[in-house]
ROBA-814660 format. One line per 2 residues: number of its first residue (from 1); their letters; for each residue x, y, z of N, C-alpha, C, O. Coordinates in pm, 1 decimal. Example, Ala and Ser with C-alpha at 12.3 -4.5 7.8 and 13.67 -1.06 7.14 Angstrom:
1	AS	1319.0:-569.0:780.0:1230.0:-450.0:780.0:1320.0:-330.0:780.0:1423.6:-331.9:846.5; 1285.0:-225.0:708.0:1367.0:-106.0:714.0:1290.0:3.0:787.0:1340.9:113.8:803.9
This chain:
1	XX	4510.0:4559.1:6069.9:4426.0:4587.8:5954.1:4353.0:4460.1:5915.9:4425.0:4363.6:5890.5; 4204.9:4442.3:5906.8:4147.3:4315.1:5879.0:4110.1:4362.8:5795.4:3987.4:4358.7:5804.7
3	XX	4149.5:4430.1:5676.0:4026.9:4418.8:5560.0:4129.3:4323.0:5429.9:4100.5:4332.0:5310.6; 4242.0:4239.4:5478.1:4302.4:4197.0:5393.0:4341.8:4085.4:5443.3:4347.9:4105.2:5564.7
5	XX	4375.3:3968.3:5418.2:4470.9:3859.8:5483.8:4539.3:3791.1:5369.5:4488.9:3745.8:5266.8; 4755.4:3793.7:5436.3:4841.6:3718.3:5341.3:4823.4:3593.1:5429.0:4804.1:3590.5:5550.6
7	XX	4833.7:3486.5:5340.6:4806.5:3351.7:5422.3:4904.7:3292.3:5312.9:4896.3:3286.6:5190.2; 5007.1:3247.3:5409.0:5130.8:3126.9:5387.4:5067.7:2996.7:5344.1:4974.7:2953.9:5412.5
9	XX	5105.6:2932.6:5243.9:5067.9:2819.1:5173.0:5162.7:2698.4:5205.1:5134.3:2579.0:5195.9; 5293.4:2760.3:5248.9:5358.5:2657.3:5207.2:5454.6:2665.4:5072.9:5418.3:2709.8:4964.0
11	XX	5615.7:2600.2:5112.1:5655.1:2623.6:4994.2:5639.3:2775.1:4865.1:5607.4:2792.0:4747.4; 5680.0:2846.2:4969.5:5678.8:2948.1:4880.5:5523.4:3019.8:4800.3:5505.4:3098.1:4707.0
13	XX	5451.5:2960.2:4874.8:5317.7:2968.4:4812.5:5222.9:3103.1:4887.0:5242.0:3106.0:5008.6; 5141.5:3195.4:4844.8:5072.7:3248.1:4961.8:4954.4:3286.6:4866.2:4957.0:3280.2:4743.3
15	XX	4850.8:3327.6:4944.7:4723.6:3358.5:4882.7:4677.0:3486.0:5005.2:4671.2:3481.0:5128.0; 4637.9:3638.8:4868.8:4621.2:3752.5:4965.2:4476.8:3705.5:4908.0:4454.3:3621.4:4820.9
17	XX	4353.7:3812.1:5008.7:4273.5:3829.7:5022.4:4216.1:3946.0:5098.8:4248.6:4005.6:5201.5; 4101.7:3958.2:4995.2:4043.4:4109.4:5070.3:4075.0:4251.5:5004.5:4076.2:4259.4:4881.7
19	XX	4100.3:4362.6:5082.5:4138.5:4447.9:5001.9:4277.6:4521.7:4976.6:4324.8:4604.2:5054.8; 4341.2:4478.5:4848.9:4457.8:4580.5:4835.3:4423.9:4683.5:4759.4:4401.3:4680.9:4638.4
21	XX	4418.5:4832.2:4876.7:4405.7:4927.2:4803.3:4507.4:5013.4:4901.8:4592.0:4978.6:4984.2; 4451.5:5164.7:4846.4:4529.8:5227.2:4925.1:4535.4:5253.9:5114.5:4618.4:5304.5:5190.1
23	XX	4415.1:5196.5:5131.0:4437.5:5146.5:5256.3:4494.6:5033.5:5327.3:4506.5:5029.3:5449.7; 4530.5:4940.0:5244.8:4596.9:4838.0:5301.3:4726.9:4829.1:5219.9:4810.9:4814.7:5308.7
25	XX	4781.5:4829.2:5122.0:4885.0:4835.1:5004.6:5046.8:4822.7:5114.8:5127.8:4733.0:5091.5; 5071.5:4929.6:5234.0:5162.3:4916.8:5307.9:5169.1:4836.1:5415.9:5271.4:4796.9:5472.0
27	XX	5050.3:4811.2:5444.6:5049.2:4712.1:5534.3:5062.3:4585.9:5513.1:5108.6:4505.8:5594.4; 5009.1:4552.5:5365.9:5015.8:4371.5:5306.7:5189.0:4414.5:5278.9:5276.7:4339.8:5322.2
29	XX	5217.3:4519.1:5216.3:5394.6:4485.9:5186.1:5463.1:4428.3:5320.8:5502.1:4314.8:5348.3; 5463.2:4553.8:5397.2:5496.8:4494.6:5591.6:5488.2:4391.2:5616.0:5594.3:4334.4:5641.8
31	XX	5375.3:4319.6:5621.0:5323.2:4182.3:5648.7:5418.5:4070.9:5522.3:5502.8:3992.0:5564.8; 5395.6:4079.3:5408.2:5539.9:3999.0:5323.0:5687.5:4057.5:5361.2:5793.2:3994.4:5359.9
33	XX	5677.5:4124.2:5377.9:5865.9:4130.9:5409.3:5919.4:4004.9:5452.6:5998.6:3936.2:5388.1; 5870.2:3977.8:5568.8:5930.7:3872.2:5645.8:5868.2:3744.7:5601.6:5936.0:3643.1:5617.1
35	XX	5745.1:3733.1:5546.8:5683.5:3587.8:5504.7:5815.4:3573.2:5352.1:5916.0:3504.0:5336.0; 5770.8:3639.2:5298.3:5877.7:3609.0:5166.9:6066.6:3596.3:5161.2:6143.6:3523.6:5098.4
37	XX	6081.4:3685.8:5241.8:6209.9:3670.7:5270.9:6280.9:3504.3:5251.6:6363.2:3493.5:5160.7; 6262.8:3432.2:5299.6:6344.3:3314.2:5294.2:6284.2:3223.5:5162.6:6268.4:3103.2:5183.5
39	XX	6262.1:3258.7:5074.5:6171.5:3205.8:4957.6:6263.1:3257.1:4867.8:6305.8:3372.4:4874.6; 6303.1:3155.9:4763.1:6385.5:3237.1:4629.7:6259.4:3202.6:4505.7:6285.5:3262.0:4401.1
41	XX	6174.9:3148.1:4501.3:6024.7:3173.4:4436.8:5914.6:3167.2:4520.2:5881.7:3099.9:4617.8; 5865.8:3258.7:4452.3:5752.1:3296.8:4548.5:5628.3:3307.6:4472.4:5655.6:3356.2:4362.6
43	XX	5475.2:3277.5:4486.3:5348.6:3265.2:4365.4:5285.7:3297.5:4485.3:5287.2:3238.7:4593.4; 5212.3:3432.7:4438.3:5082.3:3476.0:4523.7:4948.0:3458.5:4463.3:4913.8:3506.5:4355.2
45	XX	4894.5:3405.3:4520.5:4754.6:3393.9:4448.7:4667.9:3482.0:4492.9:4650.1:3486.5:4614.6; 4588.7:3578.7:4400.0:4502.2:3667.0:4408.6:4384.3:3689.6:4386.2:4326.3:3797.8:4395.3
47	XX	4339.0:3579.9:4353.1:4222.1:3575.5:4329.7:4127.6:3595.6:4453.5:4027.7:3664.1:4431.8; 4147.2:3538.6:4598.5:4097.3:3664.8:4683.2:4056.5:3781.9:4706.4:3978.6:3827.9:4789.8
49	XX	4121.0:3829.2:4618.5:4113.3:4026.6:4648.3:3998.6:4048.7:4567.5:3954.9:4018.6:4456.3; 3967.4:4114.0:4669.5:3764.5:4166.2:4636.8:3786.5:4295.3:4586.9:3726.9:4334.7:4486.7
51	XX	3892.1:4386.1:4667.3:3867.9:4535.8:4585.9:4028.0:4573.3:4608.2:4105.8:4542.5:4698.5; 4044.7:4654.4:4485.4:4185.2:4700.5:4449.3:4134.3:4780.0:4346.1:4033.6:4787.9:4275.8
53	XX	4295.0:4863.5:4371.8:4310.3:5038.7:4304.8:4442.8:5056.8:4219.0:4488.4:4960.9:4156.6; 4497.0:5167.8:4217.3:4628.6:5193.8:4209.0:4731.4:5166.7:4271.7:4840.6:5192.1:4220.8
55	XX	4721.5:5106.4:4402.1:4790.4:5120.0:4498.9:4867.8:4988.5:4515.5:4980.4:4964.0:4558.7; 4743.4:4892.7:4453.6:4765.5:4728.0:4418.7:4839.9:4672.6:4327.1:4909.9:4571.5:4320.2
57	XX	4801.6:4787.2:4234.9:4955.6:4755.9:4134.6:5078.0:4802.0:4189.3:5170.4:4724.9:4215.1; 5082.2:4915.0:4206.8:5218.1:4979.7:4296.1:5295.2:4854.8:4383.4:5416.7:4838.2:4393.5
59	XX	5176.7:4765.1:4448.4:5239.6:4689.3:4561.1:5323.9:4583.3:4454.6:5446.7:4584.2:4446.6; 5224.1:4480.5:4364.2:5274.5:4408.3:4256.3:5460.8:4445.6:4211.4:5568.7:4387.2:4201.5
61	XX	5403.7:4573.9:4197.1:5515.8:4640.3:4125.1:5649.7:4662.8:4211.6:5756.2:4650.2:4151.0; 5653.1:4700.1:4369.7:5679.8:4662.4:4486.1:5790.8:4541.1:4480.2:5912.2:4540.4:4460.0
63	XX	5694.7:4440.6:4506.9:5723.5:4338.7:4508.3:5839.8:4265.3:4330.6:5918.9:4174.2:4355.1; 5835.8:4289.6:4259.9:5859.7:4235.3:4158.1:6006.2:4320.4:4197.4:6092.1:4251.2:4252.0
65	XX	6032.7:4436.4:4178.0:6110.4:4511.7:4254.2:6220.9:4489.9:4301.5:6336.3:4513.5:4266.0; 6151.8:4419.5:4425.7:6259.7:4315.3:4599.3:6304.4:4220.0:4493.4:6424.7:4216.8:4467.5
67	XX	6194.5:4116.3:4407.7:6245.1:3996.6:4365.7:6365.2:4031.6:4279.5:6472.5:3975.4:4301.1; 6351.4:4128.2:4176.0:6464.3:4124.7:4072.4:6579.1:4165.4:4164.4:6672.4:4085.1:4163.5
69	XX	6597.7:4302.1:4266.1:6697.2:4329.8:4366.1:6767.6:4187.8:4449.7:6888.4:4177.2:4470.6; 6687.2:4107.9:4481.5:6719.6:4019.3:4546.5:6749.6:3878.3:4492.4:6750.1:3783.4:4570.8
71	XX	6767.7:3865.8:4397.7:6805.4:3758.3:4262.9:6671.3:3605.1:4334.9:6697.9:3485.0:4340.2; 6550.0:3667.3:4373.7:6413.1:3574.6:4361.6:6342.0:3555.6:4250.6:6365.3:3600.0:4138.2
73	XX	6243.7:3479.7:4290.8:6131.6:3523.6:4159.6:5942.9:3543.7:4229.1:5881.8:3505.0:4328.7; 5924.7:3591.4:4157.4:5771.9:3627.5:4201.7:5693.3:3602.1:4055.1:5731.9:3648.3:3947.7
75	XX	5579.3:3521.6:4074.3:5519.2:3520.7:4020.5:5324.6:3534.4:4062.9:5284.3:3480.3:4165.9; 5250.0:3591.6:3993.2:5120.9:3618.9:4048.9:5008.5:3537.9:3953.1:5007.2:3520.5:3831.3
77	XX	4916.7:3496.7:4056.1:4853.2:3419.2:4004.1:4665.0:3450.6:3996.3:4606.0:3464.4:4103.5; 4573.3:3460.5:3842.0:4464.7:3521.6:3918.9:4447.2:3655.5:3966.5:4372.7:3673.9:4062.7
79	XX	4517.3:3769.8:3901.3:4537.9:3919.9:3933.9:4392.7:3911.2:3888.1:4333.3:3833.2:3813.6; 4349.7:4037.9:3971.0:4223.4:4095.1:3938.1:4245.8:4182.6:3813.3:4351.9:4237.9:3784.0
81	XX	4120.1:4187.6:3738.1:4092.4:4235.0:3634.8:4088.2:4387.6:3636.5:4095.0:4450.5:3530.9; 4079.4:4435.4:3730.4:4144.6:4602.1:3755.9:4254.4:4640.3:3765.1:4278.0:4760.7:3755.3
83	XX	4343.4:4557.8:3784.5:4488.4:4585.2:3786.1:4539.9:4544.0:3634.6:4629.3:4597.2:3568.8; 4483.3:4469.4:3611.6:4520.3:4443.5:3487.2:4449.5:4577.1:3355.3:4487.3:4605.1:3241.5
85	XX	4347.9:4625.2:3432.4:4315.4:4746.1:3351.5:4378.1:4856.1:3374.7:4345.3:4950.9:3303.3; 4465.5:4875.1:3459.1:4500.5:4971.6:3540.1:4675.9:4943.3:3456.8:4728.8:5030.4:3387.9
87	XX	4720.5:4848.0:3476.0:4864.4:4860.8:3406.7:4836.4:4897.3:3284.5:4886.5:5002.4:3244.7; 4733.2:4804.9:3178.2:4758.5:4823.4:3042.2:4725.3:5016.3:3023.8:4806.2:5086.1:2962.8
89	XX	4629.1:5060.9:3071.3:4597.4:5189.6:3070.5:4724.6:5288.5:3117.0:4730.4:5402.6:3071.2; 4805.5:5249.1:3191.3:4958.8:5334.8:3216.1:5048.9:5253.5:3160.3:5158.8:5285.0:3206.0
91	XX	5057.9:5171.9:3090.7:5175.5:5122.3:2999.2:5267.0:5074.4:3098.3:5379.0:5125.5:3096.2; 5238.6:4970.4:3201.0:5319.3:4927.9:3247.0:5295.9:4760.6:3296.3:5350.8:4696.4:3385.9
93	XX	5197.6:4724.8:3203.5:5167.5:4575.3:3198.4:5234.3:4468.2:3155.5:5202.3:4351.5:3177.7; 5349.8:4514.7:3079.1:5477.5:4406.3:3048.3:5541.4:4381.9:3162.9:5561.1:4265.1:3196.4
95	XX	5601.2:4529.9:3272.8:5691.3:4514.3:3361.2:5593.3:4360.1:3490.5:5658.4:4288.7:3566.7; 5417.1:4351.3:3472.7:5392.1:4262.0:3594.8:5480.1:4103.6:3575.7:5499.8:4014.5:3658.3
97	XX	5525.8:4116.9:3410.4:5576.8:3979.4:3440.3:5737.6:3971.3:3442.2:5772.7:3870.2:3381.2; 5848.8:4046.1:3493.2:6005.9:4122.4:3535.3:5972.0:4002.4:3569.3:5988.2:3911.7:3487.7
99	XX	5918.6:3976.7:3694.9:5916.6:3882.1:3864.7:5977.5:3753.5:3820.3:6062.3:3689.2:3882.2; 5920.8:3722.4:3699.2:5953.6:3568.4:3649.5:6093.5:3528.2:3588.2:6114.2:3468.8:3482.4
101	XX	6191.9:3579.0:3688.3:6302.3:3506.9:3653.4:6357.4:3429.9:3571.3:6413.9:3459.4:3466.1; 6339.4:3315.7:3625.0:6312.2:3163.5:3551.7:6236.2:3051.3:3485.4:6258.2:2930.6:3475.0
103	XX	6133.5:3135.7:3441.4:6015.4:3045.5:3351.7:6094.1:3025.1:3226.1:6131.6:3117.9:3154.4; 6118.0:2893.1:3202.4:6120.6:2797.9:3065.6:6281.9:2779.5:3137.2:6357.3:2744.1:3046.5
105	XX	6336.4:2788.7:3232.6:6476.6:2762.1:3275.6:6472.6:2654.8:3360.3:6557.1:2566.0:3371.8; 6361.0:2669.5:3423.4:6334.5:2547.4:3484.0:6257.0:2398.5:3487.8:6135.9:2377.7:3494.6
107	XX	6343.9:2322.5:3482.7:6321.3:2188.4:3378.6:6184.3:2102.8:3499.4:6187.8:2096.8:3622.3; 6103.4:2061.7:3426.8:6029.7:1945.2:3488.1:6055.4:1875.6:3530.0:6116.0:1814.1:3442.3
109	XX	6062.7:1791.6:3658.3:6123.7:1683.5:3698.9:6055.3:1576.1:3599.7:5944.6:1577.2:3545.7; 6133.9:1506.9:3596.3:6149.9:1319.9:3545.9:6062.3:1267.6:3580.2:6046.7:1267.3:3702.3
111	X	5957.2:1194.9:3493.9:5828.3:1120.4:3509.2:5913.0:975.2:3495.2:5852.9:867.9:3500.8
């Protein structure tokens, strides 16, 4: 499927691009299974994604999912502004931030 690419950052890092919709939505999950797997935080950056649906939240939602099941964290970075219209419009825009485990638990390193 080329109408999307997950690209590994490093450190737990990845940046999707392209389209998560309902044509790609199972295939970008497929494709993270195994990139995320060995990651106990994980930050996707999305600001890539050119076109997304319902299907994009579903994946979000997906994903946040594995993380809480799997004692990770996920956090998203840069969601498109349709998904974000798309949760608040089904009342499920609190659950995009479950993923975040450990925000304010984890201390800054020492300057």
């Amino acid at each position: 499927m080329s109408d999307f690419k997950l690209e590994a950052r490093g450190e737990g890092k990845f940046a999707l691009s392209g389209h998560m919709t309902f044509e790609t939505a199972g295939h970008i999950l497929r494709d993270s299974e195994e990139m995320f797997d060995e990651h106990t935080l994980i930050e996707v950056d999305l600001s890539g994604v050119t076109d997304t649906d319902s299907a994009g939240l579903a994946l979000m939602l997906e994903w946040i999912t594995w993380a809480n099941h799997t004692v990770r964290e996920i956090r998203f970075h840069e969601a498109p502004d349709k998904i974000d219209a798309i949760a608040k419009t089904t009342e499920v825009d609190h659950l995009l931030k479950r993923g975040e485990r450990w925000v304010g638990f984890i201390e800054a390193p020492a300057e």
